[in-house]
N, C-alpha and C positions, 0 to 999 in steps of 0.2 A: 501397250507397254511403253511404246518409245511418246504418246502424247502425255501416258502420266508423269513421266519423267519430267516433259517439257515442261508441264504445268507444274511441279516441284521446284523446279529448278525458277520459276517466274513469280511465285511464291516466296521463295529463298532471298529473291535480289530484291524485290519490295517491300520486305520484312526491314533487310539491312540496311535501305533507304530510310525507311520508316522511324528504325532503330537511333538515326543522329538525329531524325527531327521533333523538335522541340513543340508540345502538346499546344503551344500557344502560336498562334502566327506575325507577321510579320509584314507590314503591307507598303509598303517604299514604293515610291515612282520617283523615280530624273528624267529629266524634259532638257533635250538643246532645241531654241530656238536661234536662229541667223538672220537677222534685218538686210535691208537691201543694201543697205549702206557697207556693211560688213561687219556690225555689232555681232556679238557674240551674249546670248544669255543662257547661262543655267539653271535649271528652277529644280527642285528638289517636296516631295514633301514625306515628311518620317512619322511613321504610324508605329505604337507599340501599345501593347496593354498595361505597361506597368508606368508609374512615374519614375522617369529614369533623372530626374532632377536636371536638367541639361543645361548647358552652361557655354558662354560664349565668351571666347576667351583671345586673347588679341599677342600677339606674339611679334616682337620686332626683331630688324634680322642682326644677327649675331647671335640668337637664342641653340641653347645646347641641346644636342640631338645625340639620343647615344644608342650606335647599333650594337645590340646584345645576341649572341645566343643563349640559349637555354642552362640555367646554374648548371646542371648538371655534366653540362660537358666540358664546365671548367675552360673555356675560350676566350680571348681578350677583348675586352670591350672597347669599339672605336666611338671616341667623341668629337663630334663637328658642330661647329658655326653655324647657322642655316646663311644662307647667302641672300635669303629672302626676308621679309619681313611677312607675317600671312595673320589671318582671323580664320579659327576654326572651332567648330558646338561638338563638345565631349559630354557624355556621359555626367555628372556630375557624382554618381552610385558608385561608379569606381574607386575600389581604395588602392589609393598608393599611386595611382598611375594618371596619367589623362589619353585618351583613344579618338582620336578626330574621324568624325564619320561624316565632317561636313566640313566646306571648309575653300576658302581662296586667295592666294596671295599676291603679290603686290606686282608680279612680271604676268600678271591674267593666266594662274593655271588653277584652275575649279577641281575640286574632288567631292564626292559622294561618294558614300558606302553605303550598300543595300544587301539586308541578310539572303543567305542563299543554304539555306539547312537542306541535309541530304545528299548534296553533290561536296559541297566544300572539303576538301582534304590537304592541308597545308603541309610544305615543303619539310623533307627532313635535313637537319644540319649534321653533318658529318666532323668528324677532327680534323681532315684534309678542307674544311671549308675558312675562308677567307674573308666571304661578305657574307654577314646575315644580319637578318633585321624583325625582330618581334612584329606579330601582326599588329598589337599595341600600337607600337610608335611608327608603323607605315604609313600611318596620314602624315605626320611631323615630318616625316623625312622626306617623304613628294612635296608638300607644301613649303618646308624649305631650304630643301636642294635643287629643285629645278622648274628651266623656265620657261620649258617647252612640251608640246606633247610628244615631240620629234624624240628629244632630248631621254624624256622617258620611257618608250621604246628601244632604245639602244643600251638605256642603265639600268634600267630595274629588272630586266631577267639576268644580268649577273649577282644576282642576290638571293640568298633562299629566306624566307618568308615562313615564321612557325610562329606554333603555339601549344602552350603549355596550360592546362589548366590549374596547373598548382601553381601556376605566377601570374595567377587572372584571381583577384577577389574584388567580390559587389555585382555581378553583371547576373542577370535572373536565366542566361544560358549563352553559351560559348558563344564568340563572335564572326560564325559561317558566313564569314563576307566576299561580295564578290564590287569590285569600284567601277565607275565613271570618272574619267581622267579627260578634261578639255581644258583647251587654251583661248585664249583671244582671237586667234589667228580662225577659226571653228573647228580647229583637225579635234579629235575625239578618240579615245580606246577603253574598253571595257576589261576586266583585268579581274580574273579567277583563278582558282586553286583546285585542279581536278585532278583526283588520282595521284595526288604529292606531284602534280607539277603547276608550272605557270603558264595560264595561256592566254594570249592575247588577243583579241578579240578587235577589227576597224568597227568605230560604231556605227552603222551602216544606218541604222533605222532614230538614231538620236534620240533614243529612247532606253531604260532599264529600269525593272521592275525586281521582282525576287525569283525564286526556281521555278524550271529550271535551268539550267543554262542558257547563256544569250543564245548560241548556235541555235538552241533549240525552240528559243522565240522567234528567230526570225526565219523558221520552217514553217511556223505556226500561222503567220502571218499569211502566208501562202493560200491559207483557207478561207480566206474574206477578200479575194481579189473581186470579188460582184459587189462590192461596197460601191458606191458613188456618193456624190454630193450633189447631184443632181436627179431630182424622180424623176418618174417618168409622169406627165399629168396628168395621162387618161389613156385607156383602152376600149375598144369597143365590145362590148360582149353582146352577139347576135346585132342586133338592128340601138344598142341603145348605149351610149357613150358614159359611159363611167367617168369620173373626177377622182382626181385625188383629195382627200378630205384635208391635207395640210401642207406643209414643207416638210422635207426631212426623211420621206419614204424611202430613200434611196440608201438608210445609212439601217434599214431594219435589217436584223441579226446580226450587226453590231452584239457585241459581247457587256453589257450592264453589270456584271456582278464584281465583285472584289479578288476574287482568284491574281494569282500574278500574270496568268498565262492573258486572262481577259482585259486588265489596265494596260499590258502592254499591248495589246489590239486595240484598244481603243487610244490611247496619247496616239499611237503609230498614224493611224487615218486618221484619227483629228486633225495632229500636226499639216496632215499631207492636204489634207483638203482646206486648211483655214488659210487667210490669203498671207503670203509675205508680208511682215512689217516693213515699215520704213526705214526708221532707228530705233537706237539702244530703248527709249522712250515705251515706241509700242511695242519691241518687243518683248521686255517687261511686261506689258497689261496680254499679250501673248499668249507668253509662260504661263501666266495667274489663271487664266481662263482656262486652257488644258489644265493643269492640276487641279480646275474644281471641279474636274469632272473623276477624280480618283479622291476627294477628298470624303475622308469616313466619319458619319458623328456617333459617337456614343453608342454603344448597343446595336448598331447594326450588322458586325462581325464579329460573331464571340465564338470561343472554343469554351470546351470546358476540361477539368483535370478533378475525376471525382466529382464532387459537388459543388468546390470552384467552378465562378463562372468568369470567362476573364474577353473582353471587348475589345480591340483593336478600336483606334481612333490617331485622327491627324493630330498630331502634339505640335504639331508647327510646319509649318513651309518658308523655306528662305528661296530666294529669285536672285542671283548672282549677276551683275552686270562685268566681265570681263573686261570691255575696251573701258571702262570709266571707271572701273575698282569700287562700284556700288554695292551696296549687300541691302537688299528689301526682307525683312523677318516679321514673321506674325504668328500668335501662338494658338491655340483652341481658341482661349476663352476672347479676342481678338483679333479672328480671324478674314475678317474685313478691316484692318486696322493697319497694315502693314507699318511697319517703321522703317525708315531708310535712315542708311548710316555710309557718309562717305570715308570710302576706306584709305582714301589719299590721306587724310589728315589724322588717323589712327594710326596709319604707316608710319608718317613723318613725327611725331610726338617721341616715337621711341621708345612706349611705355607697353609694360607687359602688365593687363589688367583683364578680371575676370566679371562676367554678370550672369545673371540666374535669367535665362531665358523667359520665364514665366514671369519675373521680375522688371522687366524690361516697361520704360515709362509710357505702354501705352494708354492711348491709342493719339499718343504725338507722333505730329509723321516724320518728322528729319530731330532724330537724338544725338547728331556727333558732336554737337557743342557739349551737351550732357556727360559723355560720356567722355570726355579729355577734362572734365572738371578732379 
């Protein structure tokens, strides 16, 4: 009696997990790498099955940021100045609104958003509430209000964080996000909504993927402490010495497949085993290298909905230089093509201009002259 219950009752809670996740997946990795020197990179790549038209959009500071609660509770809406000037890739599907799920500003604070369906449950706003801020324009207002990760730690859990989906049109399913927040400095925090609260996460493993929870990746990790990077190159079995056939035996059960729980095992000991770069240089080509190894082509990861067939793939990978305000972008169909874009001289222009990711003039490698035309 009392195990059928349990098995009910575990049934009941994977059902209701079940119930907010979206029949299609979602496949995001962020990568921090740290050079010797004390460069700072963050590398990102956004996998979705739909064309989300994406769009890269350049924001100088003084741009208006307006924190909103919800119409319905009828509360006043506060508008600021960003004190930063930032570049960050929205949605372009979105109507009415723009949603930075990527994105870096001009004092080196880096965001990624990675969806996180089934655990996400975002903040409720109260009449007694004083700070709130639409998950919408959460990127805008990290990107540009502040210029630390210190800084963000100390402000953003005074703020409640909602969403509504009568005030979300264009997006193919709610925006269960959970972020990567790093600075130039390398301090790093991951930043979820569990259970209508805010929890803050050190990013210990400098890595995030999708659900479930970071806590609960870097429990997971726990299971591949017999990983090396070094084999072993022979054993003797009975009187006759065995060889290793190759390099690389030491990293067998490593995790290969697309799961979230599995790319974040694999960036995790990649990162750990690949040697320290020097500078910001290598560790750009780094970053690149760990995300090819999470990068998905076409048809290798499909869900389906009915007789919809629907294929996760990398829509693009940007590689963030923080101490030199670089941004490296490259999209499917150029995905050895990267374009770098110095973001010193998009800062400095002043100018708020938008470009269609896919559109982007590659496969030329430095566009900022291009794009200040």
């Amino acid at each position: 009696m009392k195990q059928a219950l349990i098995r009910k009752m575990v049934a009941a809670t994977v059902s209701a997990a079940l119930a907010y996740t979206p029949l299609v997946t979602y496949a995001c990795t962020a990568v921090n790498v740290v050079a010797k020197d004390g460069s700072v990179v963050a590398g990102r790549t956004m996998e979705w099955a739909f064309d989300m038209k994406w769009e890269l959009i350049a924001n100088p500071k003084g741009t208006v940021i307006q924190l909103r609660a919800p119409k319905s509770m009828n509360l006043p809406t506060t508008t600021l100045n960003s004190k930063y000037a930032f570049v960050g890739v929205s949605p372009g599907i979105l109507e009415g609104a723009t949603a930075y799920l990527e994105g870096q500003n001009e004092a080196g604070v880096a965001l990624s958003g990675n969806f996180l369906p089934g655990f996400t449950e975002y903040q409720t706003v109260t009449p007694q509430d004083k700070n709130y801020v639409s998950v919408v324009d959460f990127g805008s207002f990290i990107l540009g209000m502040f210029g630390s990760v210190k800084e963000l730690r100390s402000e953003i859990p005074k703020y409640k964080v909602w969403y509504d989906s009568n005030e979300v049109k264009g997006l193919p399913t709610p925006p269960w996000l959970h972020l990567v927040l790093t600075d130039r400095s390398g301090d790093s925090i991951i930043v979820e909504f569990v259970k209508g609260q805010m929890v803050i996460h050190d990013n210990i493993a400098g890595v995030l993927t999708n659900a479930p929870t970071y806590d609960w990746h870097l429990n997971n990790v726990r299971n591949y402490l017999s990983l090396t990077s070094t084999a072993t190159s022979s054993v003797m079995v009975g009187k006759t010495n065995v060889t290793e056939l190759g390099q690389g035996g030491g990293l067998v059960g490593l995790p290969a497949d697309y799961t979230p729980p599995a790319r974040f095992v694999r960036q995790t000991y990649l990162k750990q085993f690949a040697y320290q770069p020097e500078s910001s240089n290598d560790a750009i080509q780094l970053a690149g290298h760990l995300l090819n190894n999470v990068d998905i082509p076409q048809g290798v990861a499909r869900s389906s909905d009915g007789k919809q067939v629907f294929s996760d793939y990398t829509q693009w990978v940007n590689l963030k230089d923080l101490k030199n305000n670089r941004m490296r972008i490259a999209n499917y169909a150029n995905r050895t093509s990267f374009i770098e874009i110095n973001l010193n001289e998009i800062f400095k222009s002043g100018k708020t201009k938008t470009w269609a990711v896919d559109l982007l003039p590659y496969p030329q490698s430095d566009m900022t002259s291009v794009l200040l035309k």
